[in-house]
BAGUZA-827781 format. One record per residue (C-alpha): x, y, z; residue in three letters; residue number from 1. Coordinates in steps of 0.02 Angstrom, whole numbers, plus 50000, padded with zeros to 5 digits. Layout:
<site <X,Y,Z>,ALA,NUM>;
...
This chain:
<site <50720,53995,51975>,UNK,1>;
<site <50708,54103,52124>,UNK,2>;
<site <50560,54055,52236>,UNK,3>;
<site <50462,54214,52226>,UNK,4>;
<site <50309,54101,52179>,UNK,5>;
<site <50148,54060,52230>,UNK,6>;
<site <50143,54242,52321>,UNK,7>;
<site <50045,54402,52290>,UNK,8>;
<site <50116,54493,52155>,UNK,9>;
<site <50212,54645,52217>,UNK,10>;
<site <50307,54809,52176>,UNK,11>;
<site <50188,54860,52025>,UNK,12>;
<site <50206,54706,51910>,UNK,13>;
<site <50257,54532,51932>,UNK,14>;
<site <50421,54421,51909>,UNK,15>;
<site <50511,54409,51735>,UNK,16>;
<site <50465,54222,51718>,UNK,17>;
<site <50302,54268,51785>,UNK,18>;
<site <50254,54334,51586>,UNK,19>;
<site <50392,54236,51494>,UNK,20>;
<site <50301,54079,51552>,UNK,21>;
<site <50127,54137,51523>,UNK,22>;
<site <50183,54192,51329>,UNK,23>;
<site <50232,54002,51324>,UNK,24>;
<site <50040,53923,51316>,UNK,25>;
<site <49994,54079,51228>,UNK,26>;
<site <50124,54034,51096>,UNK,27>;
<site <50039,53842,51085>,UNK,28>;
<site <49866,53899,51083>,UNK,29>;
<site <49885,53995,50927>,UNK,30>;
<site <49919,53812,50836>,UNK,31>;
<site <49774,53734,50943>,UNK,32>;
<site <49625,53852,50965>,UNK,33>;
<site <49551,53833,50785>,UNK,34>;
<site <49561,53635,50801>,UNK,35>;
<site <49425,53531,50812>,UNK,36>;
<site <49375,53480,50997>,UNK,37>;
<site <49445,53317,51085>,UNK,38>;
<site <49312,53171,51062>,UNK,39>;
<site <49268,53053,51187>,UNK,40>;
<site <49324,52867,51138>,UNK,41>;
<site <49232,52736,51262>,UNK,42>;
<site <49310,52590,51175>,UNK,43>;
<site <49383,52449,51254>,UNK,44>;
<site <49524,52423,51372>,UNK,45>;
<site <49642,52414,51263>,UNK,46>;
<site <49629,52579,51165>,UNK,47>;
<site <49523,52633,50992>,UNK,48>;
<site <49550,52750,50857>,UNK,49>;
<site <49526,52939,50869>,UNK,50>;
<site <49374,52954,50758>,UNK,51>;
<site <49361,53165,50794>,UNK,52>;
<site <49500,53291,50837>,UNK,53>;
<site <49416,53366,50964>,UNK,54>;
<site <49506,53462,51080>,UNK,55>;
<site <49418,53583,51176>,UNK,56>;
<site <49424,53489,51331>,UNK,57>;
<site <49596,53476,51342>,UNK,58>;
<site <49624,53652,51295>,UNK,59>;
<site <49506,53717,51448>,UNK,60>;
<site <49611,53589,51560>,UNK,61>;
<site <49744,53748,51575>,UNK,62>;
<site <49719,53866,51740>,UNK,63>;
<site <49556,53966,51703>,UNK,64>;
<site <49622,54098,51805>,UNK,65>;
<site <49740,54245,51766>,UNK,66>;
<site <49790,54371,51906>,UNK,67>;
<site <49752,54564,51878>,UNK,68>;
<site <49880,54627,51748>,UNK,69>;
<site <49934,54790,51830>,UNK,70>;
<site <49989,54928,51721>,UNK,71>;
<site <50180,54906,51632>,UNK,72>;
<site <50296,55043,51634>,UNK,73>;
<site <50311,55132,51501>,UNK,74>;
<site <50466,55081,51371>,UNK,75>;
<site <50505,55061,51191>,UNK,76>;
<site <50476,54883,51189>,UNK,77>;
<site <50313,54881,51310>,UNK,78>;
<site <50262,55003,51177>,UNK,79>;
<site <50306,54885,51042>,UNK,80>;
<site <50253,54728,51100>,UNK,81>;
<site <50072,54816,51152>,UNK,82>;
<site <50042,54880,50991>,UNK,83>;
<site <49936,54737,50915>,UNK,84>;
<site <50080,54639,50841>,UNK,85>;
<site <50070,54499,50961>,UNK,86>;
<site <49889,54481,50935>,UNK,87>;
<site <49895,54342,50823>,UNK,88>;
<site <49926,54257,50980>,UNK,89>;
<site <49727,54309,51053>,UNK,90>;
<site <49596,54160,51059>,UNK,91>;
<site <49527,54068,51191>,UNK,92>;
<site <49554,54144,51359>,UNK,93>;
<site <49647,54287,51299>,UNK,94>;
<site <49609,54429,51194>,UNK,95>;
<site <49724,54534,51099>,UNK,96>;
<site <49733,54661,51215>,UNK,97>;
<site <49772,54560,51386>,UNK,98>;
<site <49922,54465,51263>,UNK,99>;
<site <49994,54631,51236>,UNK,100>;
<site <49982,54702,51434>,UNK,101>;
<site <50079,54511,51455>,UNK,102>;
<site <50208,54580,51349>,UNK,103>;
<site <50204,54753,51406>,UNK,104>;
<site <50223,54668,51590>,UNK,105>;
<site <50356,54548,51537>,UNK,106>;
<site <50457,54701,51468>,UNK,107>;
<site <50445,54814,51609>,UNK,108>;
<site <50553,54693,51688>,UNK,109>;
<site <50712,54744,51556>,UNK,110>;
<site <50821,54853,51563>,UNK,111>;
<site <50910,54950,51411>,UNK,112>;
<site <51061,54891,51472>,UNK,113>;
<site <51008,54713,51433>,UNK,114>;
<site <50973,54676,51615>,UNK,115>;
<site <50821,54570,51668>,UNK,116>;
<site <50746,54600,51832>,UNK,117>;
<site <50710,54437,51916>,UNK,118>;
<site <50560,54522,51994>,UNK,119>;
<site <50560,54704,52055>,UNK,120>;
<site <50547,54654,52243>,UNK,121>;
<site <50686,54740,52311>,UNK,122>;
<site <50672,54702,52501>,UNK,123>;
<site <50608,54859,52551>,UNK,124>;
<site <50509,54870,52721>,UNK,125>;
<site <50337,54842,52723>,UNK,126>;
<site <50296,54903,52921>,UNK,127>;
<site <50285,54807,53071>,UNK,128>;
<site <50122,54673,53080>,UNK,129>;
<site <50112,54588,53242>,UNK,130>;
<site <50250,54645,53312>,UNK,131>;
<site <50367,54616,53177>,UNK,132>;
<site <50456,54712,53078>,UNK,133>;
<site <50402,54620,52905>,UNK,134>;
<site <50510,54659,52710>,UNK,135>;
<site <50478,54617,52538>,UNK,136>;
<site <50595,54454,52492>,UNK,137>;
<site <50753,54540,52392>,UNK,138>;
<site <50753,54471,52207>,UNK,139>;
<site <50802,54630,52109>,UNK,140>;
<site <50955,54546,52029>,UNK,141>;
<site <50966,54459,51855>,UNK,142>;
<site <50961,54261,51880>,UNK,143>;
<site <51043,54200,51719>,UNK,144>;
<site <50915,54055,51709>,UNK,145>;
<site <50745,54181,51716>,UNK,146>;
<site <50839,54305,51594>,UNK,147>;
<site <50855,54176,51468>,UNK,148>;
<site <50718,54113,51476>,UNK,149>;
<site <50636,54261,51441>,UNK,150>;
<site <50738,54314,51298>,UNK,151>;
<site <50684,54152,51224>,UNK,152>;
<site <50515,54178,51271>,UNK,153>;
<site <50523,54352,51185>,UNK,154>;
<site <50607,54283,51026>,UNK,155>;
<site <50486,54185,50996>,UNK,156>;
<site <50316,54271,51040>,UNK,157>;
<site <50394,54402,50886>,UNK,158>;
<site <50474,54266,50785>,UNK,159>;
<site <50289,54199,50756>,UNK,160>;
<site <50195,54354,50707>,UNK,161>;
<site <50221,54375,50507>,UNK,162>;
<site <50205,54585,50532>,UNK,163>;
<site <50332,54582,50694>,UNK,164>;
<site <50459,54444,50646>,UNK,165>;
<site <50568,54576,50566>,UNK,166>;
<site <50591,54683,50694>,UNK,167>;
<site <50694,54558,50782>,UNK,168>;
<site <50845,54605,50654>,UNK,169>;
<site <50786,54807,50630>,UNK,170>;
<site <50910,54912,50723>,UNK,171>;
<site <50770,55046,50748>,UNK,172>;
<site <50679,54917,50838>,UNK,173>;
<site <50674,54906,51043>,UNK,174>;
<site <50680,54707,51007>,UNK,175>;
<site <50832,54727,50921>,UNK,176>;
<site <50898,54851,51041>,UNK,177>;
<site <50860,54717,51168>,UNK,178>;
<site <50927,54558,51100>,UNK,179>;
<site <51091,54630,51094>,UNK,180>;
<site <51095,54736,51222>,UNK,181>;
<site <51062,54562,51324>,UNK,182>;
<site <51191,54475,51227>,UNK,183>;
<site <51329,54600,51266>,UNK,184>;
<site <51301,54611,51437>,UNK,185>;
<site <51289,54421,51463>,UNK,186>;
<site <51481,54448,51381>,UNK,187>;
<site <51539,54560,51483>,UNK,188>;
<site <51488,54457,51651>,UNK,189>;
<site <51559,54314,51601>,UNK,190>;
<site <51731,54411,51565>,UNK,191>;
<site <51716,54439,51733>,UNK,192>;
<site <51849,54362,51876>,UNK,193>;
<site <51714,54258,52013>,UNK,194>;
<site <51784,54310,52194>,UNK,195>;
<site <51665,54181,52245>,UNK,196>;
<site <51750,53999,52289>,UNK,197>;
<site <51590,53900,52382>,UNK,198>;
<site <51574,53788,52225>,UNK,199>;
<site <51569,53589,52258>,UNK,200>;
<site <51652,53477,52260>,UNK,201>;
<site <51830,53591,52277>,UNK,202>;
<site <51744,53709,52381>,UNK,203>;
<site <51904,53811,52318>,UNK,204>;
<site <51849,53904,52158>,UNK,205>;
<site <51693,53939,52067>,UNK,206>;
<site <51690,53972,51860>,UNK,207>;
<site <51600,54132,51815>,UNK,208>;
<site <51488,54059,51684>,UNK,209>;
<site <51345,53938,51786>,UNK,210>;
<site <51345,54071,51909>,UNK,211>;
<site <51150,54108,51984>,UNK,212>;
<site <51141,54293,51963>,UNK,213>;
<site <51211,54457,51958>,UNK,214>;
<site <51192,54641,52032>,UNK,215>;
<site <51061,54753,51913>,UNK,216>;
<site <51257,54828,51889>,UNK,217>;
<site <51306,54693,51794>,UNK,218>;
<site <51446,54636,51937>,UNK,219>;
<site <51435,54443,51996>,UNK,220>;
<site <51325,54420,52181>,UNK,221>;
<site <51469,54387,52282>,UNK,222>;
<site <51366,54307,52439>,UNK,223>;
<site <51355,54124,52483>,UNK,224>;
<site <51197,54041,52366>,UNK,225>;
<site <51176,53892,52261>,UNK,226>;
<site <51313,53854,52151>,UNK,227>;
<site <51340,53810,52021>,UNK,228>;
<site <51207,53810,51922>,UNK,229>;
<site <51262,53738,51762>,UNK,230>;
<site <51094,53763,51657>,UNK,231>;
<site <51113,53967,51637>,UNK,232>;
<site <51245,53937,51495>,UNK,233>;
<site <51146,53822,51430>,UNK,234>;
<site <50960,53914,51416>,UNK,235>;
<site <51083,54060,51372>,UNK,236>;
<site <51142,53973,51223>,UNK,237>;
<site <50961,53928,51163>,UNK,238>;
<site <50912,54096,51186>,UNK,239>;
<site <51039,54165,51053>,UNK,240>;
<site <51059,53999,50955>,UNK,241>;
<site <50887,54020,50915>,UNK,242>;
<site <50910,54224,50863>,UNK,243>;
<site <51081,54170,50764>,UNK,244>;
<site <50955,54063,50657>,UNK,245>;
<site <50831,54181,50621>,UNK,246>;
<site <50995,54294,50572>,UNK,247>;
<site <51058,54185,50468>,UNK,248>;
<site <50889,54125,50371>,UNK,249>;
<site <50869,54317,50337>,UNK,250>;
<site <51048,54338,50246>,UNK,251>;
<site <51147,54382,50387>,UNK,252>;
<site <51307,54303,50400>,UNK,253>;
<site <51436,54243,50531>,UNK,254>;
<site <51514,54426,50528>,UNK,255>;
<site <51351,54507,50555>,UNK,256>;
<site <51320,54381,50718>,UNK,257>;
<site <51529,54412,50789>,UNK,258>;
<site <51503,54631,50756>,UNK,259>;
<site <51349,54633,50861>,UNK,260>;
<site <51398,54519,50999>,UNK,261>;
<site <51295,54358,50991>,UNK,262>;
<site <51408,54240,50912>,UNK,263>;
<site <51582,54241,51046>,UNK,264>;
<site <51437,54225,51185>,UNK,265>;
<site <51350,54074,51103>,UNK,266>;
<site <51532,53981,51082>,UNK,267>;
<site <51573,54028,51245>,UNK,268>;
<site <51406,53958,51332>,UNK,269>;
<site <51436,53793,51206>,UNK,270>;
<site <51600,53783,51260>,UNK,271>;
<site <51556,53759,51429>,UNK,272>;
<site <51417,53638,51430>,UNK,273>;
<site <51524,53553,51295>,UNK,274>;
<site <51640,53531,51454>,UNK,275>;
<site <51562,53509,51601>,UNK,276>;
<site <51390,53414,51537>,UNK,277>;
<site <51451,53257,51628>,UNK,278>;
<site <51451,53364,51817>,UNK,279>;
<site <51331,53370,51932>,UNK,280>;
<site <51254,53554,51987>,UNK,281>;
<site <51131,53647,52088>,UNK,282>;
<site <50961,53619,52003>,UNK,283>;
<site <50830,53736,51973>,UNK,284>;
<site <50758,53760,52135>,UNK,285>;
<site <50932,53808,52177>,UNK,286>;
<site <50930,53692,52340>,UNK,287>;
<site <51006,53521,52281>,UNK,288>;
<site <51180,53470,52221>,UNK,289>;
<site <51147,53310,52086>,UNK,290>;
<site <51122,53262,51909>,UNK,291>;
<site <50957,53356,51872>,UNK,292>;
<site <50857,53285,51718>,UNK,293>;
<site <50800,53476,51690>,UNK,294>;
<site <51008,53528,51674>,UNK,295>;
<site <51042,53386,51575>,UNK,296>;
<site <50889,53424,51444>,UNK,297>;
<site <50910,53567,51423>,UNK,298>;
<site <51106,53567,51402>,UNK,299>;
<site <51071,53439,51285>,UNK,300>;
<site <50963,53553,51160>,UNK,301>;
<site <51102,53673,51181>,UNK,302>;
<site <51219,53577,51109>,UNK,303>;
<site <51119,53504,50980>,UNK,304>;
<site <51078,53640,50908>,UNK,305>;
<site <51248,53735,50923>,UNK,306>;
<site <51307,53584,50829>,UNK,307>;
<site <51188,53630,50664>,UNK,308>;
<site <51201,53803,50671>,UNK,309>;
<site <51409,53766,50682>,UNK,310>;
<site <51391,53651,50554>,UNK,311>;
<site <51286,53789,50447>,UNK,312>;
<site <51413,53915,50469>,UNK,313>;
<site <51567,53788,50424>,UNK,314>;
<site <51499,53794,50254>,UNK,315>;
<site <51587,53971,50234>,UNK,316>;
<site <51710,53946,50402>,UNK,317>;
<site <51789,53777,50398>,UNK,318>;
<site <51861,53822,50564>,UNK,319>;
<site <51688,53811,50650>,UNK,320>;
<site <51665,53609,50548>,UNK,321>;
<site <51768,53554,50719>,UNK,322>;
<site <51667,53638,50847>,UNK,323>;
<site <51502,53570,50759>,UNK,324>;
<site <51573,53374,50782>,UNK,325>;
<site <51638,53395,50971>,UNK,326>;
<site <51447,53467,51008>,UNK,327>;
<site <51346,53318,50918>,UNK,328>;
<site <51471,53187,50996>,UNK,329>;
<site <51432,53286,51176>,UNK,330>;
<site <51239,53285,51109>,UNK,331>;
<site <51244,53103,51070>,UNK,332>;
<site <51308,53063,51250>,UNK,333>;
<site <51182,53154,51347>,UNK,334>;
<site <51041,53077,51248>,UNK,335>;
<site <51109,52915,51355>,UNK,336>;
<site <51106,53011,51497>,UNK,337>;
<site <50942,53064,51492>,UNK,338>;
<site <50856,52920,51458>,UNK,339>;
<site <50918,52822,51637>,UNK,340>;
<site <50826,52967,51726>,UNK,341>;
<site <50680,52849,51682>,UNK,342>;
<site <50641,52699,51833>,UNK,343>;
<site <50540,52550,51762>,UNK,344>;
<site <50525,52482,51936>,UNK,345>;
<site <50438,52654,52003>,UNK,346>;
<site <50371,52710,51819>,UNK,347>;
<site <50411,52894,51833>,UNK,348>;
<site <50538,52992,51755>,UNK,349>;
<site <50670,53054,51912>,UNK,350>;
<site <50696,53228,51958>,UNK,351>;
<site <50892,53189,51988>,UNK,352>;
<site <51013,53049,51999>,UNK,353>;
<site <51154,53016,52142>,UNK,354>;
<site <51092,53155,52245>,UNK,355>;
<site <51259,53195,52333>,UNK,356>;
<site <51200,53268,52505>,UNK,357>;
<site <51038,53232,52625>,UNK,358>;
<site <50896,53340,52594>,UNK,359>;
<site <50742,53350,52671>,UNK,360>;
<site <50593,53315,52632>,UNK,361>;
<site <50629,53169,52504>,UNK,362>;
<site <50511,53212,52368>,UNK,363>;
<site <50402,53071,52378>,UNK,364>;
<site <50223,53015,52328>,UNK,365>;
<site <50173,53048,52508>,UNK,366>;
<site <50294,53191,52557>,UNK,367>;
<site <50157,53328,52563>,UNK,368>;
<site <50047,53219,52668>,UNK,369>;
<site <50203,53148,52782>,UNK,370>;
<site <50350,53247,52773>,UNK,371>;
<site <50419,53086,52849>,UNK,372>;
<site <50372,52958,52716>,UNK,373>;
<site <50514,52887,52616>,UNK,374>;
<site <50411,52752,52531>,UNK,375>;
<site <50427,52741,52329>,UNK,376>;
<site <50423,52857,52206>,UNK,377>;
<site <50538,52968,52258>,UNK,378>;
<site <50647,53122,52158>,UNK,379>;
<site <50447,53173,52099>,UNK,380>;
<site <50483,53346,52030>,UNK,381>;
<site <50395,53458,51906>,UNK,382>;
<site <50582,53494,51850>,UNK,383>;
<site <50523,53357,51750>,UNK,384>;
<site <50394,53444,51656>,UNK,385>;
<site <50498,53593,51652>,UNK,386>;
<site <50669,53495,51565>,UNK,387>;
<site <50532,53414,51447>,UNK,388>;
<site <50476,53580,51374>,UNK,389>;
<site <50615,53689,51361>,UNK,390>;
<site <50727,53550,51292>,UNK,391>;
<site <50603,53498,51131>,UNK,392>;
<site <50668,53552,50975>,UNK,393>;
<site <50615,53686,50845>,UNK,394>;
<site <50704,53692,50709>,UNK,395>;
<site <50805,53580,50582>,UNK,396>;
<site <50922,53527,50737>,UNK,397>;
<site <50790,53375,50777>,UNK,398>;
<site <50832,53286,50620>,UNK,399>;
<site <50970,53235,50700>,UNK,400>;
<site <50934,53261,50884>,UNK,401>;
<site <50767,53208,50904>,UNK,402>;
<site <50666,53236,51070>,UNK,403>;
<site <50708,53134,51223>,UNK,404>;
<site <50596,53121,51338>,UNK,405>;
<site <50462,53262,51266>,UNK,406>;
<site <50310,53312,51357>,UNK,407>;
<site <50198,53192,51258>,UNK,408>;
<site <50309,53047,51286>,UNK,409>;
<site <50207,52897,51410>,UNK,410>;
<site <50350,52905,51524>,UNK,411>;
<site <50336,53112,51549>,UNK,412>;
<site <50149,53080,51556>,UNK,413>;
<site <50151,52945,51694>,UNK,414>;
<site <50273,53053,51781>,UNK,415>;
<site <50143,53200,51778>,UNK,416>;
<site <49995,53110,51824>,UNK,417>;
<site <50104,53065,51994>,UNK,418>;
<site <50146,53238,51999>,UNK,419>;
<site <49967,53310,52022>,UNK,420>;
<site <49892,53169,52144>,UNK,421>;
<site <50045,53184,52240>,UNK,422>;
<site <50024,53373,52245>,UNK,423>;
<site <49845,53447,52209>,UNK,424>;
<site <49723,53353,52336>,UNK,425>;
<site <49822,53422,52487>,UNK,426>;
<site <49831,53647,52447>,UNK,427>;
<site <49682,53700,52521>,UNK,428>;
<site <49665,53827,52380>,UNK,429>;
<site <49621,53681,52265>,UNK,430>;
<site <49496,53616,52381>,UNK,431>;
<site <49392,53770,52371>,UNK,432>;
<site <49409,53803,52228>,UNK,433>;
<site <49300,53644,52204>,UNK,434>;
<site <49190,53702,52333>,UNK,435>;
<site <49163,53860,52210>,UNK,436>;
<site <49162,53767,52063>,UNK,437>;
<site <49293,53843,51981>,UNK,438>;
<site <49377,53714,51856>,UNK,439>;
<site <49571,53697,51856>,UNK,440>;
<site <49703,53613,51951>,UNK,441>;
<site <49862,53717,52038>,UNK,442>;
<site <50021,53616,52093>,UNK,443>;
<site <50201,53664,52159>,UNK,444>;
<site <50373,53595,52152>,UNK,445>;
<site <50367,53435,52222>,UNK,446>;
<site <50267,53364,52364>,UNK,447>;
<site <50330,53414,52521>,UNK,448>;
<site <50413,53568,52484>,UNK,449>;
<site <50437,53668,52634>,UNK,450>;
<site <50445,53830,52540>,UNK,451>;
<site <50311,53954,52595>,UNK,452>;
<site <50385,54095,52487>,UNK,453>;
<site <50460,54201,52611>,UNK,454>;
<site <50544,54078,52717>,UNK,455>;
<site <50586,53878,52742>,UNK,456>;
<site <50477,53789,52860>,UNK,457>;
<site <50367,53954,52838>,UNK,458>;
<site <50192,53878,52944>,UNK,459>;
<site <50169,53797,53118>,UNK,460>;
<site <50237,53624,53088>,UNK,461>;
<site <50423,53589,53068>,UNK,462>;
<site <50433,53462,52915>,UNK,463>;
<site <50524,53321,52966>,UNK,464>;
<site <50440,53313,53159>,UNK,465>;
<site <50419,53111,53183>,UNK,466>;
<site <50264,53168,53223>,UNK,467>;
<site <50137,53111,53059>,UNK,468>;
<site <50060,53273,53004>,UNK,469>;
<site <49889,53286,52982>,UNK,470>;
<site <49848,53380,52818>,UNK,471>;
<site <49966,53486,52692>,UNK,472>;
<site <50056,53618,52840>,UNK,473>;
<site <50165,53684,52719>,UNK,474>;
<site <50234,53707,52537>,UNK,475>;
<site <50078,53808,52414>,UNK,476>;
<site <50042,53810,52221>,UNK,477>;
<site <50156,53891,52129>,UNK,478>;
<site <50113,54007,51962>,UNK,479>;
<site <50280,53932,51857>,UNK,480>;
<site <50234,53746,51892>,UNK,481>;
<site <50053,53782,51863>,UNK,482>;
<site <50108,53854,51711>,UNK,483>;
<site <50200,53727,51632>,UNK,484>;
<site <50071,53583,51690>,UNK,485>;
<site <49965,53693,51549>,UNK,486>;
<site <50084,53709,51438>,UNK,487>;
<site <50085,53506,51420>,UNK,488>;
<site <49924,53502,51397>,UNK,489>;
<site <49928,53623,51240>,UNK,490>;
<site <50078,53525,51177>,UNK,491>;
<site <49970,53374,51179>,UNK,492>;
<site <49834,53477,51104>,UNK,493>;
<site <49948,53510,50956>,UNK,494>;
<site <49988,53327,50951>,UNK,495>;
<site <49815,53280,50942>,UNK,496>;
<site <49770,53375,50828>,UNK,497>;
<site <49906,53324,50704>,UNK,498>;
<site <49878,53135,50739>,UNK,499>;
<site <50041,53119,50842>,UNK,500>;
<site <49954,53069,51010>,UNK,501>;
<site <49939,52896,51054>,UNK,502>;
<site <49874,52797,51225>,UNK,503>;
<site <49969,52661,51320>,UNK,504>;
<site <49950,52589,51490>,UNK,505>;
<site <50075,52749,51559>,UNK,506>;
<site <49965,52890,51477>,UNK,507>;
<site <49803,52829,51478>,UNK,508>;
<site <49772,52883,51661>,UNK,509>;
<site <49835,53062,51641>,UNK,510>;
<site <49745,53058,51461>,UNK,511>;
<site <49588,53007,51537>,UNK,512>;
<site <49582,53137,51681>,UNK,513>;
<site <49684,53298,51618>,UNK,514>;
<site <49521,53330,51499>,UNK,515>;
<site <49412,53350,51665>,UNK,516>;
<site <49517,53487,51732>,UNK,517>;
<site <49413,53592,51608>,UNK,518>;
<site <49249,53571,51710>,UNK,519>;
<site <49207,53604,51884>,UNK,520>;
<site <49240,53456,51988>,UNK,521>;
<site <49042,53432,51995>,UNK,522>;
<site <49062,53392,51800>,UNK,523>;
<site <49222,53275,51802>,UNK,524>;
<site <49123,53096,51840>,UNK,525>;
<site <49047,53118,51662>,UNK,526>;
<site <49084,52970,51560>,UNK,527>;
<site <49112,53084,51407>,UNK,528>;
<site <49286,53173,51507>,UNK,529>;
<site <49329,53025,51603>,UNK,530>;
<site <49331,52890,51463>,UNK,531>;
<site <49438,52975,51346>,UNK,532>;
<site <49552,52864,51257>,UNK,533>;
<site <49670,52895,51094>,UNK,534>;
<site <49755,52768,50965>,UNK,535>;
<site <49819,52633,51046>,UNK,536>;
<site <50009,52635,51005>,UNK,537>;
């Protein structure tokens, strides 16, 4: 994910992930917002029944705040996805209208071609201020990870409106025109030959297919970067996995899914995870060589449901009966995998495991305080939350690959609650908002991140000066992270609501206090948000 965060919003409209990731809690709202509200349980230590669904405090937990939308270009699909069909997805903070200018936004960031703009910030010069001569940071390529995901994000947000779904298989459609425009371009980059050879741990040749991103013209970025980065096959798979099935529940067949492209990129994404699953990669801040939990979740959904959809189309191919076995044996593994990212000695779920190289800052509890501090937890990392979310499963494939890990899970829950105290009390922008009363609570990466947007080490202090810093001198919220710290809170809305959410001594705390995010901070000490408690488990 390319670090064009936490920023002002540039170039006419903002990042692709920007709107895929805010269609996410739009997406869970529409199963939440007609629930009864979240009741208050003051029972005793040990947990009491939920006697009321009541989940409006949790729901007004997510950011309150949504940046000006600017105006999208104009395009088929902006023009599509504006015209009302999405508006199923209105209700609470959004109306119909601002969903559609998301979508219109998201869009404007796709090209016919199947190309998705990472963000339209193209490095162009902005004048000289203070003597310097300042540019916009340069992120007009397609980053395979942000492309993805916002295929997927587009799939569904038209998958789930009953007068829209259809359009996803109508070749008059833009979304049609899009899905496989986007598939056949992914192809035809990964046919590719990589000139590029800075790949660990050969440091002699780099494969084409976890490459980070390409030119606008399709051609591989041929510069030194992060690599590789072995989720982009991965999220790709989803992506198209999840548009095969739709294809196939609608009486398309394995034919249909090989003339139009999808189906030799989807075995060839499988393929590779199927091979390299067990390898450490660059994660998705692009900045650290390890086993990331995020990679491994995600790859992990990938192949799980490759696996059912093979095994659905071995039915008429018995060919494809082989392919579906190798996947769920390569699923099956990586469910053992993912569960030793959790530590029962520091009870949080780790970012990575065996980081290979020294980084700095750590990524510990006290790393945005102390850039210094090494002391337990460490590997804290909203990657976390991030792996969690976009590895749950959708369809029929949990049956037999249920969730690891998934964002309601005590573990991921006691891992977030670290997240935000680690995080939150030291941005400034957090602080007044308090002061303003404005409810909500914006985080970043990971505490300590030296990121300021534009550069590393981007304010006055140098990060890992012996010296103990005084207050947060670097690092800022960031819109994605904020984002998906929502987007557990409506997937625990939904679990609420359906009688799925339970209390233990690892959620309780981030249970009891995400509900007081809704208020101002004036509001949080009453005993109605801050004794909150759910079924004991």
């Amino acid at each position: 994910m390319h670090p064009d965060d936490g920023r002002t919003l540039r170039g006419g409209h903002a990042p692709s992930w920007f709107w895929a990731r805010l269609m996410a809690p739009l997406l869970l709202a529409r199963t939440t917002c007609s629930a009864p509200a979240l009741a208050e349980c003051v029972g005793s230590a040990t947990g009491c029944p939920l006697q009321e669904k009541d989940l409006t405090s949790l729901l007004q937990a997510r950011p309150q705040r949504m940046v000006e939308m600017p105006r999208a270009v104009a395009s088929r699909l902006a023009a599509e996805l504006s015209d009302g069909r999405l508006s199923y997805l209105a209700g609470g903070a959004y109306t119909g209208q601002e969903v559609g200018e998301v979508a219109a936004n998201m869009a404007a960031n796709m090209f016919a071609n199947g190309t998705i703009l990472a963000s339209p910030s193209n490095g162009s010069v902005i004048g000289v201020i203070n003597g310097t001569l300042c540019a916009y940071p340069d992120y007009y390529y397609m980053w395979t990870r942000d492309a993805a995901i916002t295929m997927r994000s587009l799939f569904r947000a038209l998958a789930g409106s009953e007068g829209a779904a259809n359009s996803l298989l109508d070749p008059t459609s833009a979304a049609f025109d899009q899905f496989i425009a986007y598939a056949n371009l992914v192809r035809a980059q990964w046919e590719q030959p990589d000139p590029n050879t800075d790949c660990p741990p050969s440091m002699t040749y780099c494969p084409i297919l976890p490459e980070a991103k390409f030119f606008v013209n399709g051609s591989v970025y041929d510069q030194p970067w992060g690599r590789p980065q072995n989720d982009g096959p991965a999220l790709v798979a989803l992506a198209l996995l999840e548009y095969a099935s739709m294809a196939l529940d609608s009486g398309r067949d394995e034919s249909w899914l090989r003339d139009h492209g999808v189906m030799p990129v989807i075995e060839t994404a499988l393929n590779f995870v199927q091979f390299w699953y067990m390898e450490a990669s660059i994660g998705p801040w692009e900045n650290r060589y390890a086993q990331h939990f995020y990679v491994s979740a995600v790859q992990r959904r990938a192949l799980a449901l490759g696996a059912t959809v093979m095994k659905r189309l071995s039915l008429s191919n018995q060919s494809l009966a082989s392919s579906a076995k190798n996947y769920a044996f390569a699923a099956d593994k990586m469910t053992l995998i993912i569960e030793s990212f959790w530590s029962g000695e520091d009870q949080i779920v780790r970012a990575r495991l065996g980081a290979l190289y020294d980084y700095w800052p750590p990524r510990c509890f006290s790393s945005q305080r102390n850039a210094t501090s090494s002391a337990a937890p460490c590997s804290l990392d909203t990657q976390v939350l991030i792996g969690s979310l976009y590895s749950m499963g959708r369809g029929v494939d949990v049956v037999e690959f249920p969730d690891v890990l998934p964002p309601t899970q005590s573990e991921v829950l006691a891992t977030a609650t670290l997240l935000v105290h680690s995080m939150a009390p030291h941005y400034v922008i957090n602080a007044l908002d308090d002061e303003q009363g404005l409810p909500g609570v914006l985080i970043g990466r990971f505490p300590g991140d030296n990121f300021q947007g534009y550069t590393e080490n981007g304010t006055a202090s140098y990060p890992n000066s012996p010296e103990e810093a005084e207050g947060a001198l670097w690092g800022n919220p960031w819109f994605l992270t904020t984002h998906v710290l929502a987007e557990v809170l409506y997937e625990l809305a939904a679990a609420a609501a359906m009688d799925k959410l339970h209390a233990d001594e690892l959620s309780r705390s981030f249970l009891a206090e995400a509900p007081g995010w809704g208020e101002p901070v004036s509001g949080r000490k009453c005993p109605k948000l801050r004794k909150v408690c759910l079924k004991q488990r």
